[in-house]
N, CA and C atoms of all chains as a GROMACS GRO file, in nm:
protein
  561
    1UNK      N    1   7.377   9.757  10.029
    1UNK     CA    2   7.288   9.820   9.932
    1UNK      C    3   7.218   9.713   9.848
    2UNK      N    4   7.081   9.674   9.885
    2UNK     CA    5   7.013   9.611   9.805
    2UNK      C    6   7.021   9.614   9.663
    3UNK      N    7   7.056   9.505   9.560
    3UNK     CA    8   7.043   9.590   9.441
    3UNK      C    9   6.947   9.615   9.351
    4UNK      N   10   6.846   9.517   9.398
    4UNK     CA   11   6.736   9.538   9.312
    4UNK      C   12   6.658   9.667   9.382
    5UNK      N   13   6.672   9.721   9.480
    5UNK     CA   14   6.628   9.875   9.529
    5UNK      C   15   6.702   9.978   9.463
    6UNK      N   16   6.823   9.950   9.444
    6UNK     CA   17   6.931  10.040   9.398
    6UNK      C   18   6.856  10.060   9.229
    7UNK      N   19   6.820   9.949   9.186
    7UNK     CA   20   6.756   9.970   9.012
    7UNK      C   21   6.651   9.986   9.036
    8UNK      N   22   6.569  10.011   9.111
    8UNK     CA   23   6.431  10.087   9.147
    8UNK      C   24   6.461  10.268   9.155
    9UNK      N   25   6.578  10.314   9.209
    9UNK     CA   26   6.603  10.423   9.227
    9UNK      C   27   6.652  10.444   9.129
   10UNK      N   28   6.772  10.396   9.071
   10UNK     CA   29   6.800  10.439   8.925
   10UNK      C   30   6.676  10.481   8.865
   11UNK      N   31   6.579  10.359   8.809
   11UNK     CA   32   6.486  10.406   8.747
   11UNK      C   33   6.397  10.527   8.738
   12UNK      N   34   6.377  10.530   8.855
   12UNK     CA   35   6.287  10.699   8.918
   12UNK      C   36   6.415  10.778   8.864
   13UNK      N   37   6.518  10.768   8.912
   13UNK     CA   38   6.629  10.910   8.855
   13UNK      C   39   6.629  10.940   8.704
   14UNK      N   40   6.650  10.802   8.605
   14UNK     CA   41   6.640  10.813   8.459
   14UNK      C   42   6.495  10.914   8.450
   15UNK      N   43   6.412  10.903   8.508
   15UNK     CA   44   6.258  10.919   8.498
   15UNK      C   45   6.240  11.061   8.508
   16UNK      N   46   6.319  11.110   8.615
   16UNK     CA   47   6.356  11.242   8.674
   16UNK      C   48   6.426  11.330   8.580
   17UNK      N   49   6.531  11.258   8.549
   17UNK     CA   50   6.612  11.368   8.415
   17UNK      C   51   6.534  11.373   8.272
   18UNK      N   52   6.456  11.242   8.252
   18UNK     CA   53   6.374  11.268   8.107
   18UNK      C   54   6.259  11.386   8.110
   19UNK      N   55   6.214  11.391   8.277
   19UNK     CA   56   6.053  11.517   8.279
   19UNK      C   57   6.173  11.652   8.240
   20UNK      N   58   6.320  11.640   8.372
   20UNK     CA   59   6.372  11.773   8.372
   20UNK      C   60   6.413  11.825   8.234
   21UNK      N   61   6.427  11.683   8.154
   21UNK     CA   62   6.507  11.752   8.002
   21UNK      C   63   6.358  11.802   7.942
   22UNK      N   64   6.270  11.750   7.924
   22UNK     CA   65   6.149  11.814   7.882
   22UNK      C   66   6.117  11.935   7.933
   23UNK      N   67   6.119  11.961   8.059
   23UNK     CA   68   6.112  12.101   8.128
   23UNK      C   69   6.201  12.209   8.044
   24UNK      N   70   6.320  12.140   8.026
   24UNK     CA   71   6.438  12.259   8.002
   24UNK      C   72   6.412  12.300   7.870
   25UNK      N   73   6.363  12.177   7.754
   25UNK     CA   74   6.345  12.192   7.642
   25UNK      C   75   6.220  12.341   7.577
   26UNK      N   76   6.131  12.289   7.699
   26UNK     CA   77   6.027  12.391   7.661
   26UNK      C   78   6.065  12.553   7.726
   27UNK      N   79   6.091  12.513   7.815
   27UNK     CA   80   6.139  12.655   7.902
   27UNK      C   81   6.227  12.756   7.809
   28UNK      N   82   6.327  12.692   7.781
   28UNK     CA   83   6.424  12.705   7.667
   28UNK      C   84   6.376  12.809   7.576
   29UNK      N   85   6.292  12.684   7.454
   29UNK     CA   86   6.185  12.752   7.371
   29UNK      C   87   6.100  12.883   7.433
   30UNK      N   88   6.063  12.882   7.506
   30UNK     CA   89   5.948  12.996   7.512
   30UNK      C   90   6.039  13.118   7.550
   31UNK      N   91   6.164  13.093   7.632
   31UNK     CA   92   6.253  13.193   7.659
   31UNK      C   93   6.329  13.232   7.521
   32UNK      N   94   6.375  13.176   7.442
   32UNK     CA   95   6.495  13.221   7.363
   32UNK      C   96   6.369  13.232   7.188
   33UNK      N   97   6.300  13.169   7.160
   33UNK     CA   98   6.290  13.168   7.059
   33UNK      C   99   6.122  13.276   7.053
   34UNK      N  100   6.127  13.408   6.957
   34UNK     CA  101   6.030  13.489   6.903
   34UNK      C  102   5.908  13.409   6.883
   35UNK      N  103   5.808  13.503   6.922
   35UNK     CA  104   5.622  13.381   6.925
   35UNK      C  105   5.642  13.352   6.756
   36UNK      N  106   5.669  13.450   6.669
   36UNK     CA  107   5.659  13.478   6.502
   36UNK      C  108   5.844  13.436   6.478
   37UNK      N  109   5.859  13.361   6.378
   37UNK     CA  110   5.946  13.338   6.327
   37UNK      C  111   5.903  13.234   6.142
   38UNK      N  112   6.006  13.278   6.056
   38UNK     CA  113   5.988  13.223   5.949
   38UNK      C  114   6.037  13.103   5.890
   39UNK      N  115   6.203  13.086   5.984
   39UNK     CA  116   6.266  12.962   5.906
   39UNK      C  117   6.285  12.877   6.024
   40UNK      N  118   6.265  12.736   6.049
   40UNK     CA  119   6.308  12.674   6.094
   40UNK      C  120   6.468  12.639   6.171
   41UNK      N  121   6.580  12.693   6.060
   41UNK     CA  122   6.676  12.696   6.106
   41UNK      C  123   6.731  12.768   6.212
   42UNK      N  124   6.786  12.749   6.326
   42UNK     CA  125   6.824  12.886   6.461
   42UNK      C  126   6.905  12.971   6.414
   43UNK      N  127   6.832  13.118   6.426
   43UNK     CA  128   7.001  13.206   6.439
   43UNK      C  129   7.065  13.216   6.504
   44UNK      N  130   7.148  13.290   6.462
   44UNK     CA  131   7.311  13.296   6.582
   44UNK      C  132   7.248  13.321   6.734
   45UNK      N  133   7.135  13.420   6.718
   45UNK     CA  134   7.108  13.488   6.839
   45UNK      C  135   7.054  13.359   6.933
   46UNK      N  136   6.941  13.325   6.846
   46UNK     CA  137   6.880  13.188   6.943
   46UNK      C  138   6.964  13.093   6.965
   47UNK      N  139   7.059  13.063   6.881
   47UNK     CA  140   7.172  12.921   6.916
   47UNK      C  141   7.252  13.007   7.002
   48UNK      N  142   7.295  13.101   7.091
   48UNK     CA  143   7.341  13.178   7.188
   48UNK      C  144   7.240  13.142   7.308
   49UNK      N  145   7.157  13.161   7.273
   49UNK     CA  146   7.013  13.168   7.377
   49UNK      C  147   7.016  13.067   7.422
   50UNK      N  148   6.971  12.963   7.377
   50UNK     CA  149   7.035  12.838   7.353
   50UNK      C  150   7.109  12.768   7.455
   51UNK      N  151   7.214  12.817   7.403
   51UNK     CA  152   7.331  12.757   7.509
   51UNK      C  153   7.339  12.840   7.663
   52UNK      N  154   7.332  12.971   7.662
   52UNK     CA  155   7.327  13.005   7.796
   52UNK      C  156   7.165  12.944   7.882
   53UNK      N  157   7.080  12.934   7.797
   53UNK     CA  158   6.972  12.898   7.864
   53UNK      C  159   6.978  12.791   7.917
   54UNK      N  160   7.065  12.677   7.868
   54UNK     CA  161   7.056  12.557   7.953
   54UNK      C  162   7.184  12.577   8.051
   55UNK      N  163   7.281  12.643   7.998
   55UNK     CA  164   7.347  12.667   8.151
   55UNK      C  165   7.313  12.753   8.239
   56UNK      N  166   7.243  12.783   8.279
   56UNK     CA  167   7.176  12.906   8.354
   56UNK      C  168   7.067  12.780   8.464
   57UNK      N  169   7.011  12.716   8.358
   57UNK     CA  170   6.894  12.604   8.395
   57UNK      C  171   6.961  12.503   8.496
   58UNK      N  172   7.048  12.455   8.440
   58UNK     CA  173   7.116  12.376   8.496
   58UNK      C  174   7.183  12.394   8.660
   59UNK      N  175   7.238  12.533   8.619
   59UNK     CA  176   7.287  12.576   8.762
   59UNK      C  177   7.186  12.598   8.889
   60UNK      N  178   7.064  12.633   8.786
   60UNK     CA  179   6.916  12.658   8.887
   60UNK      C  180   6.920  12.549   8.970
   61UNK      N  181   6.926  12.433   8.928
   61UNK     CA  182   6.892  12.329   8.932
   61UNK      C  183   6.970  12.232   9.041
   62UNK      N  184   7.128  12.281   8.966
   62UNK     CA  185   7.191  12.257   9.091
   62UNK      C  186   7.170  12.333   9.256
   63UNK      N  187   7.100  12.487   9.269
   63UNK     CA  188   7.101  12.524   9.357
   63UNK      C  189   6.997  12.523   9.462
   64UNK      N  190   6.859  12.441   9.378
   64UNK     CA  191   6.780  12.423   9.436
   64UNK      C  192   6.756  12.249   9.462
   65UNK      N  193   6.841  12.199   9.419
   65UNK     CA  194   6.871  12.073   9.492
   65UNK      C  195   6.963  12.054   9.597
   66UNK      N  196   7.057  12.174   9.624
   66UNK     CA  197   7.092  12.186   9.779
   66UNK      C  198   7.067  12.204   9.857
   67UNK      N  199   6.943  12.368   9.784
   67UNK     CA  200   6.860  12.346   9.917
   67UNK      C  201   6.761  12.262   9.986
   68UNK      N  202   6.713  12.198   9.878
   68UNK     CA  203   6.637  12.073   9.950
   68UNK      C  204   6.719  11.993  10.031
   69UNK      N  205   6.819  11.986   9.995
   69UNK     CA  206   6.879  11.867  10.096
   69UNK      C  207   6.910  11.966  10.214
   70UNK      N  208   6.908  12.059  10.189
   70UNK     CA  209   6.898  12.142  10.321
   70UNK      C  210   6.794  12.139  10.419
   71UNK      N  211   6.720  12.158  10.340
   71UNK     CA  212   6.573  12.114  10.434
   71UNK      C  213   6.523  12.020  10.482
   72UNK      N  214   6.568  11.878  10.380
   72UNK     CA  215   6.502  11.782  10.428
   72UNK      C  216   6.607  11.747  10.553
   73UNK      N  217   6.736  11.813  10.540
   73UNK     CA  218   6.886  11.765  10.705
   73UNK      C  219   6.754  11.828  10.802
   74UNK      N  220   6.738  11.961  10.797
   74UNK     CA  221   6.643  12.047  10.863
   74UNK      C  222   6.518  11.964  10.937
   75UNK      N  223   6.437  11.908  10.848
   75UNK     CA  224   6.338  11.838  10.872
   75UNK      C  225   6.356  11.729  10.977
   76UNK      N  226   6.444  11.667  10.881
   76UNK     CA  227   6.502  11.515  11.014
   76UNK      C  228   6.550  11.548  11.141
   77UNK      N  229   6.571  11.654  11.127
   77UNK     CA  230   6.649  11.690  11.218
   77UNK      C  231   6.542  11.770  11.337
   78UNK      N  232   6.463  11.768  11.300
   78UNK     CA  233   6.361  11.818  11.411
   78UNK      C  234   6.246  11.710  11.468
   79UNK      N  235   6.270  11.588  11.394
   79UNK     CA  236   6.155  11.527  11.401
   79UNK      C  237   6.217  11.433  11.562
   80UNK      N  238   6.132  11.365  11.634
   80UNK     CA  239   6.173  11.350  11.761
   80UNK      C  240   6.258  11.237  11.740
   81UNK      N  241   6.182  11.160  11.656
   81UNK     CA  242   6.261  10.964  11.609
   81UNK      C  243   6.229  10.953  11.465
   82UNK      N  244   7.632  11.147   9.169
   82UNK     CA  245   7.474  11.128   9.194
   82UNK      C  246   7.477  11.226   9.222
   83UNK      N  247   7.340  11.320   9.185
   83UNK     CA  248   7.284  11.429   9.273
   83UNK      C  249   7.245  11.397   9.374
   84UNK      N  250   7.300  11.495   9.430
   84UNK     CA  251   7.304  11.511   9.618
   84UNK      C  252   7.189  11.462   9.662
   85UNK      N  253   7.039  11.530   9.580
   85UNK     CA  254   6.921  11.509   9.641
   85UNK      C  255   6.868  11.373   9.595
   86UNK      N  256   6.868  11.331   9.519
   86UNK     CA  257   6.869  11.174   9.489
   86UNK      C  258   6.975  11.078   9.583
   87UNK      N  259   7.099  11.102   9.639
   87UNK     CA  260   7.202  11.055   9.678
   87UNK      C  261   7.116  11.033   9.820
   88UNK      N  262   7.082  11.130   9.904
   88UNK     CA  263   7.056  11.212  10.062
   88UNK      C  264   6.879  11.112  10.070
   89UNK      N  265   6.764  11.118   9.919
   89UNK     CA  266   6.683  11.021   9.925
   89UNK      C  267   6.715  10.901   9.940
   90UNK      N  268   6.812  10.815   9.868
   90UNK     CA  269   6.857  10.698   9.865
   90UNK      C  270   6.858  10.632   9.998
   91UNK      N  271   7.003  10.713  10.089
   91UNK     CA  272   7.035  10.694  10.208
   91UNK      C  273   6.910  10.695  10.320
   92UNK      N  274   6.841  10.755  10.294
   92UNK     CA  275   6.705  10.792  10.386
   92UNK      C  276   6.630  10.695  10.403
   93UNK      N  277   6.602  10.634  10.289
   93UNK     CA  278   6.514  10.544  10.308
   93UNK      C  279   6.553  10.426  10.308
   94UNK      N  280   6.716  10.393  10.283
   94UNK     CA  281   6.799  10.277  10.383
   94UNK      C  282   6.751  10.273  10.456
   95UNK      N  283   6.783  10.382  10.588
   95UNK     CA  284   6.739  10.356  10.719
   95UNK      C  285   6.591  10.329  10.790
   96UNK      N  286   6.491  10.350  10.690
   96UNK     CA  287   6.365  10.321  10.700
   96UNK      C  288   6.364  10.131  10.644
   97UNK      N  289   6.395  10.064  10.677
   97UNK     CA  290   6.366   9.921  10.690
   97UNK      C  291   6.378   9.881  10.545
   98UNK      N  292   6.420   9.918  10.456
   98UNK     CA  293   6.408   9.924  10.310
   98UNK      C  294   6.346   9.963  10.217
   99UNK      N  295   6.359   9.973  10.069
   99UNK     CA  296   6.226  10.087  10.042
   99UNK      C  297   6.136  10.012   9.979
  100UNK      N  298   6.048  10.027  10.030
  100UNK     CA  299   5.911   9.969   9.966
  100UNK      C  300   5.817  10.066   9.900
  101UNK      N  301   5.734   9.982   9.847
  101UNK     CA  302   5.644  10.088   9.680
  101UNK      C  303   5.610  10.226   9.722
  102UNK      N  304   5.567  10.237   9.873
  102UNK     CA  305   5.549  10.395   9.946
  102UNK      C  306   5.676  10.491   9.918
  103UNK      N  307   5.793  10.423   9.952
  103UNK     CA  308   5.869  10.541   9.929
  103UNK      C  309   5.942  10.550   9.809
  104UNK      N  310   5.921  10.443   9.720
  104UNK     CA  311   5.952  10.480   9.553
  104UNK      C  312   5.866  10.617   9.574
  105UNK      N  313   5.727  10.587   9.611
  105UNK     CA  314   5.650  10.693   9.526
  105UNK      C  315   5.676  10.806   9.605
  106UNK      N  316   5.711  10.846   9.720
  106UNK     CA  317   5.776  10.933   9.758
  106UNK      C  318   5.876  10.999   9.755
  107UNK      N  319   6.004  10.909   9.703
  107UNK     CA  320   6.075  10.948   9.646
  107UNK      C  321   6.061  11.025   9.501
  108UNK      N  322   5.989  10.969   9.463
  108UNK     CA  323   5.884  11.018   9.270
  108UNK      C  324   5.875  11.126   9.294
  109UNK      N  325   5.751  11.165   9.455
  109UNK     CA  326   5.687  11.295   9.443
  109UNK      C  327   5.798  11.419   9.444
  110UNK      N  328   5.945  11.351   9.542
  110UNK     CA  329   6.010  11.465   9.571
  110UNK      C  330   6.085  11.533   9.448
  111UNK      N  331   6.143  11.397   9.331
  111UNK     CA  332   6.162  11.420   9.214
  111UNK      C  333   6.122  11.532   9.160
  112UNK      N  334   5.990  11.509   9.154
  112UNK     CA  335   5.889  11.602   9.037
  112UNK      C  336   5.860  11.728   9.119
  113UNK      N  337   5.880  11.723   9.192
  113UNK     CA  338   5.879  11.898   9.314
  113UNK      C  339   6.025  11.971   9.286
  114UNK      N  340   6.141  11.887   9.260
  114UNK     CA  341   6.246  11.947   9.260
  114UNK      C  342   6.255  11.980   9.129
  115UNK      N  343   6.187  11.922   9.010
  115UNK     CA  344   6.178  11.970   8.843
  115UNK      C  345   6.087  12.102   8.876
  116UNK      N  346   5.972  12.106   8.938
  116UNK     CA  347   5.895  12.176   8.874
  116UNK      C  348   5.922  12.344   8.990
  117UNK      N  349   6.020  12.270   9.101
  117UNK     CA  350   6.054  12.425   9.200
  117UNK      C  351   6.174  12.502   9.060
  118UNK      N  352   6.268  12.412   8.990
  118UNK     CA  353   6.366  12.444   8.902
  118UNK      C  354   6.317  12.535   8.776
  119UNK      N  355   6.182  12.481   8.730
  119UNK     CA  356   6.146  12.544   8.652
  119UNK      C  357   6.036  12.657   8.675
  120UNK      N  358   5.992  12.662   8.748
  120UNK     CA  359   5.913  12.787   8.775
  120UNK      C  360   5.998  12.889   8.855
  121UNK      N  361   6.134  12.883   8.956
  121UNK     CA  362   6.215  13.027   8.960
  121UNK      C  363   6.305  13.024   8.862
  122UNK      N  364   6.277  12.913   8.748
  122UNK     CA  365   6.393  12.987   8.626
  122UNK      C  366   6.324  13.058   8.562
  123UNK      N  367   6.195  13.018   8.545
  123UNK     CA  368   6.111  13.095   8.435
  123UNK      C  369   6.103  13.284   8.540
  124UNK      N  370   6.039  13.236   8.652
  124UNK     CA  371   6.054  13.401   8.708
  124UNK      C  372   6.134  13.498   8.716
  125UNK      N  373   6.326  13.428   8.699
  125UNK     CA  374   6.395  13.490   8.784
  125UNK      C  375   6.510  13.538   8.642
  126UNK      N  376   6.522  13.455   8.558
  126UNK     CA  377   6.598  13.458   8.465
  126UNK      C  378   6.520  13.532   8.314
  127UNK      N  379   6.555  13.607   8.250
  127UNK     CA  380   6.506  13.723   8.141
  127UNK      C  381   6.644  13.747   8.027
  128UNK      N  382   6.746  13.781   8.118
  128UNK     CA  383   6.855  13.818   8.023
  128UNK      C  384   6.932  13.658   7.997
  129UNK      N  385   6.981  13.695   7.871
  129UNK     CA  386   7.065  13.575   7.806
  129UNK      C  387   7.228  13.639   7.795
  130UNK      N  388   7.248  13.728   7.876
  130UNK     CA  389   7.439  13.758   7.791
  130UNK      C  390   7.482  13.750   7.862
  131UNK      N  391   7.478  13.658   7.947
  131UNK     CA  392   7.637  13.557   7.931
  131UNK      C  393   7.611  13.392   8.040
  132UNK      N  394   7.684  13.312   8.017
  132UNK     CA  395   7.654  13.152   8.060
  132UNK      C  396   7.636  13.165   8.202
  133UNK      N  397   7.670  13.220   8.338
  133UNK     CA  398   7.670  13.212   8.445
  133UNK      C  399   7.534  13.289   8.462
  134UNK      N  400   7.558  13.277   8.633
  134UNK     CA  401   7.392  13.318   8.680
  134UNK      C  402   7.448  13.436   8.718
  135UNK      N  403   7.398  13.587   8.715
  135UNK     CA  404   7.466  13.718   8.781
  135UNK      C  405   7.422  13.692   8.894
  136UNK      N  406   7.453  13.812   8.972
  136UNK     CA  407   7.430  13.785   9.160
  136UNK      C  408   7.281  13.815   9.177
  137UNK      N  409   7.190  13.879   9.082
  137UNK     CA  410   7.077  13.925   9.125
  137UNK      C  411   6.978  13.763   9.046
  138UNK      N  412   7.019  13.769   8.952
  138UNK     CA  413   6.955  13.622   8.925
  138UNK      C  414   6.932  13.493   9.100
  139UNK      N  415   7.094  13.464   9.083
  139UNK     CA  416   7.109  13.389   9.229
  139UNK      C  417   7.011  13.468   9.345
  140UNK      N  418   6.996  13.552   9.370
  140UNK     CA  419   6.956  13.640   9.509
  140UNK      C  420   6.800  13.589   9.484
  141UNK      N  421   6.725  13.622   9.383
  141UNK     CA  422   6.602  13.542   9.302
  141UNK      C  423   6.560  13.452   9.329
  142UNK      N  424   6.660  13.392   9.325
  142UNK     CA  425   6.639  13.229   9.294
  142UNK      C  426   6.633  13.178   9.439
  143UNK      N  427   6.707  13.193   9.528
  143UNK     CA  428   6.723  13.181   9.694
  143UNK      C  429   6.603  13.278   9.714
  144UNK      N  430   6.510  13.388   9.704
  144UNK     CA  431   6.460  13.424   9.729
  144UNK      C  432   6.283  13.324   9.675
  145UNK      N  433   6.300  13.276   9.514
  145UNK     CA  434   6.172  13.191   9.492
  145UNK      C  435   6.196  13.099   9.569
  146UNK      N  436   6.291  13.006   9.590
  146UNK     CA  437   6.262  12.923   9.665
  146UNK      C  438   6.195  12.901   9.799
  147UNK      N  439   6.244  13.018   9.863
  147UNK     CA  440   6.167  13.034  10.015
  147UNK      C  441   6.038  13.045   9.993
  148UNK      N  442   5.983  13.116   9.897
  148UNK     CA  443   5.819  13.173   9.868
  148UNK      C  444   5.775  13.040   9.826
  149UNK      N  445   5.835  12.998   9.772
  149UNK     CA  446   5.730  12.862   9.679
  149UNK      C  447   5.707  12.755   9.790
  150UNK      N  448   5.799  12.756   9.888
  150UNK     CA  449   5.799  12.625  10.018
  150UNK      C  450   5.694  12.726  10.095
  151UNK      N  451   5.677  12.802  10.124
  151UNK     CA  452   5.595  12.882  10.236
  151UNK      C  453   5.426  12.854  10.158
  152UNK      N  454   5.452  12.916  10.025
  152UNK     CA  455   5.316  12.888   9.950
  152UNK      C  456   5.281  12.716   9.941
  153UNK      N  457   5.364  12.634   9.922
  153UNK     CA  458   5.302  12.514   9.962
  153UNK      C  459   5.277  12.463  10.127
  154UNK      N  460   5.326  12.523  10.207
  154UNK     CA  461   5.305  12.477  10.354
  154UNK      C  462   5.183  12.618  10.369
  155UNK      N  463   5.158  12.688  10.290
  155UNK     CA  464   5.006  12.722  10.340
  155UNK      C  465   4.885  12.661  10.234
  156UNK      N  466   4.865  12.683  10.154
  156UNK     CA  467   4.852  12.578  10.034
  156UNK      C  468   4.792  12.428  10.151
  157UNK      N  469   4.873  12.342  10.194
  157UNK     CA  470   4.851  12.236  10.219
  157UNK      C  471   4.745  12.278  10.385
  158UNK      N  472   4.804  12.350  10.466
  158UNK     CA  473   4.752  12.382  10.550
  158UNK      C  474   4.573  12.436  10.528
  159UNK      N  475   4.554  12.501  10.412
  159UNK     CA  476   4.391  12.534  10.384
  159UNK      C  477   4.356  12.412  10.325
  160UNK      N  478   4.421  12.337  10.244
  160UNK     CA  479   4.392  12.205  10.199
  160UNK      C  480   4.321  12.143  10.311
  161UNK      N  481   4.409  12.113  10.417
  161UNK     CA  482   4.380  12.004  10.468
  161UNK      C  483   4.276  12.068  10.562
  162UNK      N  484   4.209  12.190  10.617
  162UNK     CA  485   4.108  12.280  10.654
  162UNK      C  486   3.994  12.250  10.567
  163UNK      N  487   4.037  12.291  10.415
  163UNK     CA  488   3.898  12.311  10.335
  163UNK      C  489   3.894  12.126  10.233
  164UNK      N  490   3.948  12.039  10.292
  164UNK     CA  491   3.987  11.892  10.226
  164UNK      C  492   3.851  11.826  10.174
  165UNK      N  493   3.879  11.746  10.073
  165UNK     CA  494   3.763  11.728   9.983
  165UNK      C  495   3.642  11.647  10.083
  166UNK      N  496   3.641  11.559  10.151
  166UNK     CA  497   3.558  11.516  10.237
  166UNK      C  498   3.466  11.668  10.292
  167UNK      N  499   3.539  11.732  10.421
  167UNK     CA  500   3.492  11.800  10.477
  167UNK      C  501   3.384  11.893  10.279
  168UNK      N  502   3.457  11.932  10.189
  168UNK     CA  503   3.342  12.013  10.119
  168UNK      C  504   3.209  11.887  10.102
  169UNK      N  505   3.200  11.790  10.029
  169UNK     CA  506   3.129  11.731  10.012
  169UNK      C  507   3.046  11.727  10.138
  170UNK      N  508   3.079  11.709  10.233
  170UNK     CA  509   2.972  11.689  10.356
  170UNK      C  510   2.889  11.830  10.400
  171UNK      N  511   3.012  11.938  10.354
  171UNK     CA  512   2.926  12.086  10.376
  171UNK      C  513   2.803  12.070  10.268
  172UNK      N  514   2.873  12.061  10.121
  172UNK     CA  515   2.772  12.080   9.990
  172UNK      C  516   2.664  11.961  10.049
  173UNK      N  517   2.665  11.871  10.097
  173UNK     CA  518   2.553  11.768  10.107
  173UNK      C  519   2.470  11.838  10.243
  174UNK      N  520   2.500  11.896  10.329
  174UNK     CA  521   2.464  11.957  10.450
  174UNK      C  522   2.352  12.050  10.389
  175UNK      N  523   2.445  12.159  10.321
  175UNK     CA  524   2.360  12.265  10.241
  175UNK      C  525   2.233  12.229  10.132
  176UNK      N  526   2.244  12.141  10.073
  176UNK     CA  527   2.126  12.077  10.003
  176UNK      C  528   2.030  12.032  10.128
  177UNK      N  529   2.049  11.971  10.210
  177UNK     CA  530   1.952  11.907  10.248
  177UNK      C  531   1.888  12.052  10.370
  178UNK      N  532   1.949  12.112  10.339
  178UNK     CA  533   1.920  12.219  10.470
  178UNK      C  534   1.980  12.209  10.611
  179UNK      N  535   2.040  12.150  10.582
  179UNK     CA  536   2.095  12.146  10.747
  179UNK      C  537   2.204  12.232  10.806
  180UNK      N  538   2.268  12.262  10.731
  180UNK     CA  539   2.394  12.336  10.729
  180UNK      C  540   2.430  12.486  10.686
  181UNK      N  541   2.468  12.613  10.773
  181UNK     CA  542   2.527  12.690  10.731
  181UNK      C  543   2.619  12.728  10.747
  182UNK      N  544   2.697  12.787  10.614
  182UNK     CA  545   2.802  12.835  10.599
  182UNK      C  546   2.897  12.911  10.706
  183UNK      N  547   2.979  12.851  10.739
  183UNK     CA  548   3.058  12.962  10.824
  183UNK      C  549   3.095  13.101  10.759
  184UNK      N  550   3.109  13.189  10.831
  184UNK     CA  551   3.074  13.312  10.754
  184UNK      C  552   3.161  13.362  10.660
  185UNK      N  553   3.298  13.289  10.757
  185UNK     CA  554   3.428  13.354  10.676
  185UNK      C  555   3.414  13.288  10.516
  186UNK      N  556   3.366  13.199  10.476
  186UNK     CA  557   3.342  13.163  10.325
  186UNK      C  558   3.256  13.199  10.265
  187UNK      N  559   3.161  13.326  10.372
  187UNK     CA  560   3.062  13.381  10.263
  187UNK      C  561   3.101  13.497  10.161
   0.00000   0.00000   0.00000
């Protein structure tokens, strides 16, 4: 394992979880929190929201990164060489 | 490691080492796997009571995924039919008069 390839891939991965945490952050927001609200602070309801929303996200996340690797076995796997 | 980062890694071992092409290929697959995550969460998920995914959420979610790969393998398929070259040479055809429209785009 090359290592200066190996910290090329790291890098893209760090890169990968900073867009996905931005994804989750907003997704989050537009799911759990009212268009109209008055105080800044979360209520119970949204700090609930909250927390199931990123585990819910997360699991997405895990399940559609299996299936890619499903596809891409799939893919290679049809190609001639 | 995630699997799909793990399964990229290995892949492009066997391709002679990775060079700047398949960083950025690797990049593109990255940002396909954020943005397939977030558009069947946003479709598929509504209720918040309770931390797990119910079975109809999951069924959803295996179900966006198939649609969103089919919509990009047709997607790319009219792409590469209606691809920016081929318009420019129609739109330049049609100005100068030389060219008409095939019908199906009328």
């Amino acid at each position: 394992m090359d290592p200066q390839q190996a910290q090329l891939f790291a890098s893209v991965e760090v890169e990968m979880m900073t867009d996905l945490y931005d994804r989750l952050t907003n997704t989050c927001f537009k799911k759990c929190i009212p268009l109209r609200f008055h105080d800044s602070d979360l209520t119970k309801g949204e700090t609930v929201c909250i927390d199931r929303c990123v585990a819910k996200y997360m699991e997405i996340h895990e399940e559609v990164g299996k299936k890619l690797v499903e596809l891409q076995q799939q893919e290679s796997a049809a190609k001639p060489s | 490691m995630n699997p799909l980062i793990q399964q990229e890694f290995s892949s492009t071992q066997q391709q002679h080492g990775g060079t700047a092409d398949q960083i950025n290929q690797f990049k593109m697959v990255m940002k396909m796997y954020n943005v397939l995550t977030e558009t069947c969460y946003t479709n598929c998920v509504s209720t918040h009571a309770q931390r797990k995914l119910t079975e109809e959420e999951k069924r959803c979610t295996a179900l966006c995924l198939d649609k969103l790969i089919n919509v990009r393998n047709r997607t790319i398929l009219r792409w590469m039919e209606l691809g920016p070259m081929v318009e420019k040479n129609i739109m330049m055809g049609i100005a100068m008069g030389n060219v008409d429209l095939p019908e199906k785009f009328l």
